[in-house]
C-alpha positions as MATLAB code, in Angstrom:
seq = 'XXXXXXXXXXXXXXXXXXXXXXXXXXXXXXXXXXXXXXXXXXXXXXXXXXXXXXXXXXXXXXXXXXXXXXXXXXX';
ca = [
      11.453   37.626    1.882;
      12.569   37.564   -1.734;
      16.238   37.385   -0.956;
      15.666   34.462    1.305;
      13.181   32.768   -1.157;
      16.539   33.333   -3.933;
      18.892   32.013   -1.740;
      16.648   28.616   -1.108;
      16.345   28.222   -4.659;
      20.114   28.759   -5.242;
      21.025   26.264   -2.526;
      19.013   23.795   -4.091;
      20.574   24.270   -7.717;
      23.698   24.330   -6.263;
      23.436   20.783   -4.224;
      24.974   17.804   -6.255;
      22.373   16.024   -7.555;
      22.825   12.066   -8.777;
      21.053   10.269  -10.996;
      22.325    6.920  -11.248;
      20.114    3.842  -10.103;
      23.026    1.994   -9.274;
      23.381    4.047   -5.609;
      19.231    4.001   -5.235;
      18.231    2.071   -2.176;
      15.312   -0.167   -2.977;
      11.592    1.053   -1.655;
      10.409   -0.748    1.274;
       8.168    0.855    3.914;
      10.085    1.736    7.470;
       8.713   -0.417   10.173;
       7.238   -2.965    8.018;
       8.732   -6.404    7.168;
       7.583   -8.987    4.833;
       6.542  -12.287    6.698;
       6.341  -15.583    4.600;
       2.848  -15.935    6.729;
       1.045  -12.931    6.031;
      -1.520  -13.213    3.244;
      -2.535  -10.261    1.011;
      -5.158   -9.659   -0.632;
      -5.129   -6.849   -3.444;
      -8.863   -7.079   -5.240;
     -11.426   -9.301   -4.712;
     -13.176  -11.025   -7.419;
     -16.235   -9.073   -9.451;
     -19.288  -10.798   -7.237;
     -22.975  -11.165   -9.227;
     -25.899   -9.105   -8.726;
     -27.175   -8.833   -5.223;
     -23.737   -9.581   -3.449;
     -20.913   -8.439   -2.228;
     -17.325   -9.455   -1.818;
     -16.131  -10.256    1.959;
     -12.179  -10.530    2.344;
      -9.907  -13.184    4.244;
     -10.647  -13.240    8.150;
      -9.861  -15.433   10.403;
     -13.555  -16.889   12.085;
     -14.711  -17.355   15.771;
     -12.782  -20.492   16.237;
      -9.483  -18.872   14.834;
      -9.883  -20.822   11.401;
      -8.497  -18.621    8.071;
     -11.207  -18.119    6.045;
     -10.797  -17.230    2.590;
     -12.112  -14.421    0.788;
     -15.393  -15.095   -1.257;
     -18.749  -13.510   -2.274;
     -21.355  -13.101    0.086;
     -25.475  -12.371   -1.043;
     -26.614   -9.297    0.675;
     -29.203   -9.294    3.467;
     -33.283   -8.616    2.302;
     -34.354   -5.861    4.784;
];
């Protein structure tokens, strides 16, 4: 188990290892293209006492509504 645990380690120091930014690829998720439509929405806006904040949606009659802040329901 040690010997094999060495020779892992040693394979790994032993692998060229590159450090120039100039061959990185850039970060994008696989699977997942940016779309001039799509509409994101990071944070929502700090919302007063007694509400809450509700994001984008799109309503019943397929109408984008845009995030806002919404007064919680009395019980």
């Amino acid at each position: 188990m040690r010997f094999a645990m060495l020779l892992l380690i040693g394979a790994c120091l032993m692998s060229p290892v590159t450090t120039t930014s100039a061959q990185a690829a850039p970060l994008q998720p696989l699977g997942i293209e940016a779309d001039a439509n799509s509409i994101v929405e990071v944070a929502g806006p700090r919302c007063g006492r007694y509400s809450h904040y509700v994001r984008g949606h799109r309503g019943r009659n397929g109408q984008w509504i845009k995030g806002h802040c919404v007064r919680n329901r009395r019980r």
